[in-house]
C-alpha atoms as a printed R data frame, in Angstrom:
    type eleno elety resid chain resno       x       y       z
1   ATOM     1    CA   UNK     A     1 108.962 132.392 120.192
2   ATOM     2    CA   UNK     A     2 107.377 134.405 117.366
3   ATOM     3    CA   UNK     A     3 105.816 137.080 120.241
4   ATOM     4    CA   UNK     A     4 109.330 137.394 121.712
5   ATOM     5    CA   UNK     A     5 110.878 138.054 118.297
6   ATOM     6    CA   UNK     A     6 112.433 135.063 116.770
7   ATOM     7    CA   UNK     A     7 112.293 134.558 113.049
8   ATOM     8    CA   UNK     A     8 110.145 131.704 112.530
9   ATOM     9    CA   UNK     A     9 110.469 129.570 109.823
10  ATOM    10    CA   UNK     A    10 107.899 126.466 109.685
11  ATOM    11    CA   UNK     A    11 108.707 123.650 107.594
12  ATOM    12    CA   UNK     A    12 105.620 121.881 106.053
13  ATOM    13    CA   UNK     A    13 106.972 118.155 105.830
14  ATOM    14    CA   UNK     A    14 103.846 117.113 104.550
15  ATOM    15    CA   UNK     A    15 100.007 117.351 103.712
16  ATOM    16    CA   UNK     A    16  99.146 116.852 106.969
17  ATOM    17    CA   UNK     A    17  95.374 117.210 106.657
18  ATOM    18    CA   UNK     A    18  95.167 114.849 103.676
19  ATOM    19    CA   UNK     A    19  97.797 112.334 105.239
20  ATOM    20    CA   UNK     A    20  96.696 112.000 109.014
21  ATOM    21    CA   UNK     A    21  93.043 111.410 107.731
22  ATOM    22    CA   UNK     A    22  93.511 108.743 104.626
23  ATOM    23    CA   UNK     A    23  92.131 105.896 106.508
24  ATOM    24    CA   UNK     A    24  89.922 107.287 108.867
25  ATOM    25    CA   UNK     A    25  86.181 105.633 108.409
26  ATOM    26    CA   UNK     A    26  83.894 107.701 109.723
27  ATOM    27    CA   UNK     A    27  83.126 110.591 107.386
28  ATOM    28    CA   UNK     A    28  82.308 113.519 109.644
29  ATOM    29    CA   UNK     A    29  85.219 113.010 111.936
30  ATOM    30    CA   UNK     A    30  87.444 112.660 109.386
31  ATOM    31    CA   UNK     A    31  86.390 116.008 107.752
32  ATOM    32    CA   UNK     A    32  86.336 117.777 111.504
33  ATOM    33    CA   UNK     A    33  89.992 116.293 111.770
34  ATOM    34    CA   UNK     A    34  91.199 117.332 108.223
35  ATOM    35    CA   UNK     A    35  89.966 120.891 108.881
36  ATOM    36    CA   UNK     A    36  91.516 120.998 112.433
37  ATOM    37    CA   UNK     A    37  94.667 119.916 110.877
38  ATOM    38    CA   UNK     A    38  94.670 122.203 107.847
39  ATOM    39    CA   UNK     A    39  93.821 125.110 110.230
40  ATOM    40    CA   UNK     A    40  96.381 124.819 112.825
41  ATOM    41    CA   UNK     A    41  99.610 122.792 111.013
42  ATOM    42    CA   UNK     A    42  98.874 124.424 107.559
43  ATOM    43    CA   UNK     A    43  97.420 127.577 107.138
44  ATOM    44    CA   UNK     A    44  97.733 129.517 110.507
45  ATOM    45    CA   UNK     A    45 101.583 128.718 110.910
46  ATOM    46    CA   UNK     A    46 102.056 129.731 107.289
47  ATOM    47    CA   UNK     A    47 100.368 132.798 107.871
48  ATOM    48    CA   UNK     A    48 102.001 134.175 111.158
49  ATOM    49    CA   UNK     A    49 105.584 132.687 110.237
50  ATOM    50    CA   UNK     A    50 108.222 134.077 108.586
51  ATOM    51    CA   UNK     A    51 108.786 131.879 106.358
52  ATOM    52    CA   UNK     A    52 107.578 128.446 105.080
53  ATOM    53    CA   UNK     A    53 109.034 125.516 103.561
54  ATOM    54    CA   UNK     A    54 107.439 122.798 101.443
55  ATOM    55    CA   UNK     A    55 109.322 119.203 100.544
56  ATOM    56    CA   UNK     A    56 107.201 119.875  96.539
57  ATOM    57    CA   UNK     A    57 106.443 122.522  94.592
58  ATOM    58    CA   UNK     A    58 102.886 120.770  93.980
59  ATOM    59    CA   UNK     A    59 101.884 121.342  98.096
60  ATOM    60    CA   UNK     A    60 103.733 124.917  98.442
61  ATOM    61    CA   UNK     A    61 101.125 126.037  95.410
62  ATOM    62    CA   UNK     A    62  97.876 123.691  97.531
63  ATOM    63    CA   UNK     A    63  99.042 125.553 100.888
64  ATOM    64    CA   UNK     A    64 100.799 128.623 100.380
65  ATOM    65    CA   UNK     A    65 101.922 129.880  97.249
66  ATOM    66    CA   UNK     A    66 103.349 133.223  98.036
67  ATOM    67    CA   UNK     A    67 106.350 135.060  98.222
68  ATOM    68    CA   UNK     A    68 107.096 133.452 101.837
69  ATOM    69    CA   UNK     A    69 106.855 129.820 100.843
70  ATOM    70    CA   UNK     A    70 109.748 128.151 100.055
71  ATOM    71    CA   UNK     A    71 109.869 124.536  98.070
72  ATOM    72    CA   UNK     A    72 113.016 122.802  98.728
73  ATOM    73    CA   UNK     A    73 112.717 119.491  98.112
74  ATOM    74    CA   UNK     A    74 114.784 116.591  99.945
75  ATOM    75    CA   UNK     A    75 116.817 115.460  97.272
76  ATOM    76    CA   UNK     A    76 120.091 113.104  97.438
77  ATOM    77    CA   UNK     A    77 123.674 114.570  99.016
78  ATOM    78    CA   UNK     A    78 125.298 113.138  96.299
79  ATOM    79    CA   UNK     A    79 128.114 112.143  98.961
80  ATOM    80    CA   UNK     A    80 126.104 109.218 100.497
81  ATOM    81    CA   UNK     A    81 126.127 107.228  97.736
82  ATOM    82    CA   UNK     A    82 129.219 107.485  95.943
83  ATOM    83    CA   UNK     A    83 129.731 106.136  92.495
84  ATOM    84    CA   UNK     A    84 130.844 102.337  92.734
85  ATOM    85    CA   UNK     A    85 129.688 101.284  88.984
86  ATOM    86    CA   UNK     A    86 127.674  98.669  87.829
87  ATOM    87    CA   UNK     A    87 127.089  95.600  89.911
88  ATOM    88    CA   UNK     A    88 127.431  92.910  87.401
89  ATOM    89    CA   UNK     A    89 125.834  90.065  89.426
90  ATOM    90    CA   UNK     A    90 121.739  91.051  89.582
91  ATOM    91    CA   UNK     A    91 120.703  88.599  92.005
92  ATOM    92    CA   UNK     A    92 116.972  90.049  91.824
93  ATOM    93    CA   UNK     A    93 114.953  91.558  89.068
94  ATOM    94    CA   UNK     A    94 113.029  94.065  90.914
95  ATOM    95    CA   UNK     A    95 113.670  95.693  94.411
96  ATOM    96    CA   UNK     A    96 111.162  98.285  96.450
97  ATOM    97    CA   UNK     A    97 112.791 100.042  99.297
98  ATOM    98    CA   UNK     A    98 110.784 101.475 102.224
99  ATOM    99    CA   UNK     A    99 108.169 100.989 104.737
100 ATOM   100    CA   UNK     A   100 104.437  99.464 103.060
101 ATOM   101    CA   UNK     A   101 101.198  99.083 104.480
102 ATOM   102    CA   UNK     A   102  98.596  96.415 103.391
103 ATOM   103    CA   UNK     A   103  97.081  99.654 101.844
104 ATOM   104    CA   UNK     A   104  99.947  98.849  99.056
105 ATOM   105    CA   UNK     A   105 100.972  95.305  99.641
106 ATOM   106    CA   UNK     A   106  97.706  93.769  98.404
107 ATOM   107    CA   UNK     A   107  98.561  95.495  94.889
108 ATOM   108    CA   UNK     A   108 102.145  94.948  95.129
109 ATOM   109    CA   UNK     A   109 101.624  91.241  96.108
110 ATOM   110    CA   UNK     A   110  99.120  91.325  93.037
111 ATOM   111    CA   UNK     A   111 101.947  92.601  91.077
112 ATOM   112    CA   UNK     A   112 104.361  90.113  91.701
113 ATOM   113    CA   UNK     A   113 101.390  87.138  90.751
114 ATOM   114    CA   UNK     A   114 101.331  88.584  87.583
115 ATOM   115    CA   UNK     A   115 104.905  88.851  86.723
116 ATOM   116    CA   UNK     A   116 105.063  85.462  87.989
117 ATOM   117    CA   UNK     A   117 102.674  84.089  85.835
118 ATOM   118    CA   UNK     A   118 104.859  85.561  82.909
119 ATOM   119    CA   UNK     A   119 108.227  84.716  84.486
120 ATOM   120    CA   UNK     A   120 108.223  82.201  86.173
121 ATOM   121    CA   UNK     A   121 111.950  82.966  88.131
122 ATOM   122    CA   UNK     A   122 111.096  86.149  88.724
123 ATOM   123    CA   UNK     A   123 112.446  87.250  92.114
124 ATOM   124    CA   UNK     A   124 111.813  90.313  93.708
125 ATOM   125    CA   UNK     A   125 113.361  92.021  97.236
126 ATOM   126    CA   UNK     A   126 111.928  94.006  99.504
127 ATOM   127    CA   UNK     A   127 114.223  96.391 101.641
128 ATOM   128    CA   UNK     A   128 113.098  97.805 105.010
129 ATOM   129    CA   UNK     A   129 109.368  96.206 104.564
130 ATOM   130    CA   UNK     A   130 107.897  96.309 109.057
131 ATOM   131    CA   UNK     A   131 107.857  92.820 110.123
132 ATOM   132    CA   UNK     A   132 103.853  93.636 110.765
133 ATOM   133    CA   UNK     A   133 102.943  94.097 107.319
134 ATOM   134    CA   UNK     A   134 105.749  91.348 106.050
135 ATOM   135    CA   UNK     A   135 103.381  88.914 108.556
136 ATOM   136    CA   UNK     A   136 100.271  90.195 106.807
137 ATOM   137    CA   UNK     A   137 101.599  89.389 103.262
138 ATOM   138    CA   UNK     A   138 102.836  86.207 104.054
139 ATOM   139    CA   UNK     A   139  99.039  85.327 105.625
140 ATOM   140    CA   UNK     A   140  97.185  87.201 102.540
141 ATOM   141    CA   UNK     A   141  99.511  86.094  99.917
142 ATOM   142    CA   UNK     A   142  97.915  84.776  96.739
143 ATOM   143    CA   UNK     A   143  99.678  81.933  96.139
144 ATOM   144    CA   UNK     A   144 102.928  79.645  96.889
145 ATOM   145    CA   UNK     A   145 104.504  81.337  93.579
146 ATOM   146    CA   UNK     A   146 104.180  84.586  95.025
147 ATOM   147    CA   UNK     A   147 106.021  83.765  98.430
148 ATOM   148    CA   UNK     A   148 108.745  82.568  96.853
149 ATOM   149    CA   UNK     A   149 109.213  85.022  94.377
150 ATOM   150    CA   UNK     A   150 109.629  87.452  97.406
151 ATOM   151    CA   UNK     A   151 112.448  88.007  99.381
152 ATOM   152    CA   UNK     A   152 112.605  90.351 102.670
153 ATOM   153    CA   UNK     A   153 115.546  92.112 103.796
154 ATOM   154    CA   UNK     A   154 115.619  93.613 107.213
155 ATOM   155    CA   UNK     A   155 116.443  97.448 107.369
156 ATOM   156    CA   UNK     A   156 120.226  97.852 107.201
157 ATOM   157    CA   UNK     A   157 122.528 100.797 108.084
158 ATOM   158    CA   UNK     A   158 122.240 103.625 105.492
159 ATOM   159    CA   UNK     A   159 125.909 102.620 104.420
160 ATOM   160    CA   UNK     A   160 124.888  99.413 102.919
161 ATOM   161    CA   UNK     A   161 121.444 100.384 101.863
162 ATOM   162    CA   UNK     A   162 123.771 101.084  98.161
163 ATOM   163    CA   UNK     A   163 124.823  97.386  97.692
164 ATOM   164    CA   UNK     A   164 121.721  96.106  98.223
165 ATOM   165    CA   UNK     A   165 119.947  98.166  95.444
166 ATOM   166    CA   UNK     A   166 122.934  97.438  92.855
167 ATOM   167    CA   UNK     A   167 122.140  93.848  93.792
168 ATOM   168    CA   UNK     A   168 118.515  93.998  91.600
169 ATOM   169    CA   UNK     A   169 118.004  95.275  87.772
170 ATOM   170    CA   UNK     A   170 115.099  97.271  88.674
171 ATOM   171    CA   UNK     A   171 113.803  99.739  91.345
172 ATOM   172    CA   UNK     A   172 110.443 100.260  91.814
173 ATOM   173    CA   UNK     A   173 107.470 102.384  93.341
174 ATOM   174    CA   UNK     A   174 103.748 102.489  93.502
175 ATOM   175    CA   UNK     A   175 101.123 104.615  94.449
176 ATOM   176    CA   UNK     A   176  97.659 105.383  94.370
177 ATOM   177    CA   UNK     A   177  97.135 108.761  93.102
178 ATOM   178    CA   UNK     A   178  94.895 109.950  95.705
179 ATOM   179    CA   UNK     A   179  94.628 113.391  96.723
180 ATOM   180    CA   UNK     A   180  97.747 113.245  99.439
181 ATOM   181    CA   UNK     A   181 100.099 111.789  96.993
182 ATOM   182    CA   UNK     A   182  99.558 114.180  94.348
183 ATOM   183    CA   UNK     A   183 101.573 116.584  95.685
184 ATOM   184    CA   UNK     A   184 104.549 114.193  97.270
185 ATOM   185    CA   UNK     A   185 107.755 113.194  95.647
186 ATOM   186    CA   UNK     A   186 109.051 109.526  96.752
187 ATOM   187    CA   UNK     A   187 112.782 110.215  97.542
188 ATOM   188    CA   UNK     A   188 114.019 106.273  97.153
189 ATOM   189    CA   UNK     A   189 113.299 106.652  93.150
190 ATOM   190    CA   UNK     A   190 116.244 108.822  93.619
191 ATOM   191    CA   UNK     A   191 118.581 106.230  95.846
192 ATOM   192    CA   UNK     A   192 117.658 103.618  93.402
193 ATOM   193    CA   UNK     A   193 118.336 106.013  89.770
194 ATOM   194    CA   UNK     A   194 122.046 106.903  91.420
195 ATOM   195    CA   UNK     A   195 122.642 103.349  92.304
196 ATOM   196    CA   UNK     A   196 122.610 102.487  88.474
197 ATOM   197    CA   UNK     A   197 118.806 101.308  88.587
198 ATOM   198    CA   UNK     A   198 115.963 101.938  85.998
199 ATOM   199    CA   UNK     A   199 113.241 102.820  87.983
200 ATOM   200    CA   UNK     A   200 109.269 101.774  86.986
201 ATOM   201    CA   UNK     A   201 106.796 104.520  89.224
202 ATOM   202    CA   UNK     A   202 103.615 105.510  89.870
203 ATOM   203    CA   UNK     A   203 103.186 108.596  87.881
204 ATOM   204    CA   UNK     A   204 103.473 111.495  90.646
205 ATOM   205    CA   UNK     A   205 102.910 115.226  88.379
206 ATOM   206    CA   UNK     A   206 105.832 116.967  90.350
207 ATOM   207    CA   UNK     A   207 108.143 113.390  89.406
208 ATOM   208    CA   UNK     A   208 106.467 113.877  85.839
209 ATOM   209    CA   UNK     A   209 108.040 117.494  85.455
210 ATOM   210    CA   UNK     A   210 111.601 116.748  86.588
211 ATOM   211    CA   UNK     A   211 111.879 113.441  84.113
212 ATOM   212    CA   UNK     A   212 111.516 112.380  80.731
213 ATOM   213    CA   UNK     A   213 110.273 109.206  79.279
214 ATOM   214    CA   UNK     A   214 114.083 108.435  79.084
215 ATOM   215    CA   UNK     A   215 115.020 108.904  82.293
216 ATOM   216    CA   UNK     A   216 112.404 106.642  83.788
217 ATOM   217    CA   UNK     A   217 109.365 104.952  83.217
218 ATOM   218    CA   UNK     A   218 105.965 106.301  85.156
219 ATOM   219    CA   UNK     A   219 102.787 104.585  84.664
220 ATOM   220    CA   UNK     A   220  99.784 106.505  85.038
221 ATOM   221    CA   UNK     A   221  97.346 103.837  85.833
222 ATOM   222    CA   UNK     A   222  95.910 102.023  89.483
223 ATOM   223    CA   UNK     A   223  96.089  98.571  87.607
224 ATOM   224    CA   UNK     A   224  98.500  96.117  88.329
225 ATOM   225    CA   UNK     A   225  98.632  94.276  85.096
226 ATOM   226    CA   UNK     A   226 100.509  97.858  83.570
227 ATOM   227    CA   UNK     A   227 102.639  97.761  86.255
228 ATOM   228    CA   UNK     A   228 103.921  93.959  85.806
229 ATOM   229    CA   UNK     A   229 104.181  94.852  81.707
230 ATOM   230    CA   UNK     A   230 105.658  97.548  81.855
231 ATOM   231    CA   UNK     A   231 108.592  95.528  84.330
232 ATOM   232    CA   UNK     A   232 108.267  92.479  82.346
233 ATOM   233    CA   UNK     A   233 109.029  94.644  78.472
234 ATOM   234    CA   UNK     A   234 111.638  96.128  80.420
235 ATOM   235    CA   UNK     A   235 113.007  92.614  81.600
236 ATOM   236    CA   UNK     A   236 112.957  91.599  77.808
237 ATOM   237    CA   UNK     A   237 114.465  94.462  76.675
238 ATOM   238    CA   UNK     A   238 118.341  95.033  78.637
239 ATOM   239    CA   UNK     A   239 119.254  97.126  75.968
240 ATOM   240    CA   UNK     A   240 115.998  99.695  76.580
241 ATOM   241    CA   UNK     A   241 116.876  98.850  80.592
242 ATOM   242    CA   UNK     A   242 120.543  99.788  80.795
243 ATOM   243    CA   UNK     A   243 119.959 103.440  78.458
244 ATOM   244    CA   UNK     A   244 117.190 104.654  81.223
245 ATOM   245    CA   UNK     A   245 119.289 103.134  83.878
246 ATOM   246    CA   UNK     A   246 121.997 105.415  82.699
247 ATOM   247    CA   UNK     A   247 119.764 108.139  81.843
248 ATOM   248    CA   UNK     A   248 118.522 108.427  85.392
249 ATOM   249    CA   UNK     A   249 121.873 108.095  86.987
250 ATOM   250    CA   UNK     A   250 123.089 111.281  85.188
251 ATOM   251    CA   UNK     A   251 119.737 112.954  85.965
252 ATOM   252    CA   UNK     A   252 120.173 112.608  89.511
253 ATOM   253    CA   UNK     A   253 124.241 113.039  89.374
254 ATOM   254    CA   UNK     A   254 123.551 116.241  86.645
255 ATOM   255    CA   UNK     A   255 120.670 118.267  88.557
256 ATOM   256    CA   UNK     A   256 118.553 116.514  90.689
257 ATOM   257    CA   UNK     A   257 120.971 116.594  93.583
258 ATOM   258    CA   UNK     A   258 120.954 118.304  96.782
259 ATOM   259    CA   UNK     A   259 123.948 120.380  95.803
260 ATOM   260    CA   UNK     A   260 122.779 121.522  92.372
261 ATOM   261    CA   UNK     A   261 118.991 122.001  92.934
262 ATOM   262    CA   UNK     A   262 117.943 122.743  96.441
263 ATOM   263    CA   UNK     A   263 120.912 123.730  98.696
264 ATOM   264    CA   UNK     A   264 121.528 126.846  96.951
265 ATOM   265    CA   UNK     A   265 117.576 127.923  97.557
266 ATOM   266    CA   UNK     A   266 117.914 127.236 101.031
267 ATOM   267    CA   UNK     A   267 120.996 129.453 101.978
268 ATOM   268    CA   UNK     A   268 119.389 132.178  99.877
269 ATOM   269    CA   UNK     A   269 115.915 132.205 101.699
270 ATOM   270    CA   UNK     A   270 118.178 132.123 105.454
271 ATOM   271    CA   UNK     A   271 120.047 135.322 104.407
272 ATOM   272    CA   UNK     A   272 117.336 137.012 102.889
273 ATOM   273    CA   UNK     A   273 115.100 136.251 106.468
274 ATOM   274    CA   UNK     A   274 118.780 137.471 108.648
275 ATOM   275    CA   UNK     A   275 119.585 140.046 106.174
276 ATOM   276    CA   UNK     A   276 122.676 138.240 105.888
277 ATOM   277    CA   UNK     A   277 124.855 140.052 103.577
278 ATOM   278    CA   UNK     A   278 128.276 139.187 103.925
């Protein structure tokens, strides 16, 4: 298409090369594949497109950071979830939303151990969680304590994905900081900060530049213990819990929106590539 003269504009969803290699064993295959992949998804395409367009800032600036690269990152349409207040009735105290691996569950389930240790109610839900890794927790889970603190809900239409998150006091996220999530941004910290929720996260940089320390609260550490404190002080503290809650919601409702932030950039760079005028 490029050789018969279309504009081409190549949209870089994600560090491929990192990504598509993270659990690959065998050292020299993985670093043939992650230089196969960088060659031929990252850098040629970047180089013989028109344009390119990166979901962070953080991998437009690893990849391409030129005048042709584009970051435009795939924040909320403040339209799907519209504002239905406070849900007064928390029938969780923590809620993650998303698919998980056993790469993150073993931590997570970790997690919950400890919390459980210093609550001993505690109750957390797990949206959207495959059915293969929910069978792998519930063979590898730690202890009876830990089962039961869980609760897994199957993956819903988007429309009710909203009630569900208003139903717990806290959203949450973690990460490992390796090298192919320090350049992502994880979009449900977003669904659960408009939904009302504080929201405790692995520290991501590009997250890190968009909030403040009163907006939400990102922990900059691979052990679990700081996660399940940093939950638990939150817990104990609703006055702390509802300011950040409310700090985030107008973060996301204020700027980081779709129609504020990244919309705007998008139309520009399509007129600027047609020479779109009018």
């Amino acid at each position: 298409m490029k050789i018969l003269g279309y504009k081409m504009v190549w949209d870089v969803h994600e560090f491929y090369s990192e990504v598509q290699t993270a659990h690959m064993r065998c050292g020299p295959l993985r670093a043939i594949k992650r230089f196969l992949l960088n060659l031929f998804l990252e850098k040629l395409p970047c180089a013989l497109f028109d344009r390119s367009v990166f979901p962070t800032k953080a991998l437009r600036i690893t990849v391409r950071n030129n005048s042709d690269s584009l970051a435009c990152v795939n924040l909320l349409p403040l339209q799907v979830f519209p504002d239905a207040g406070q849900q007064p009735n928390k029938e969780y105290d923590l809620i993650f939303m998303g698919s998980m691996s056993p790469f993150r569950a073993g931590p997570f389930m970790k997690m919950i151990a400890l919390l459980s240790q210093q609550r001993p109610l505690f109750k957390a839900a797990l949206l959207g969680v495959p059915e293969a890794t929910q069978d792998w927790m519930r063979k590898n889970v730690p202890s009876n304590e830990v089962l039961q603190a869980m609760t897994f809900i199957p993956k819903v239409p988007h429309t009710e994905v909203a009630g569900i998150l208003r139903s717990a006091k806290i959203g949450f996220n973690y990460h490992p900081m390796e090298k192919r999530f320090q350049v992502a941004l994880p979009m449900k910290v977003y669904e659960y900060m408009v939904c009302g929720l504080p929201v405790v996260c692995s520290r991501f940089p590009e997250l890190a530049g968009q909030l403040s320390t009163e907006e939400m609260v990102l922990i900059d550490s691979d052990d679990q213990q700081d996660y399940a404190d940093a939950i638990s002080n939150l817990l104990n503290d609703p006055v702390r819990m509802q300011r950040i809650a409310l700090a985030g919601q107008a973060a996301v409702r204020e700027r980081l929106n779709w129609e504020a932030s990244e919309e705007p950039k998008l139309i520009s760079m399509y007129r600027e590539l047609l020479d779109y005028t009018k």
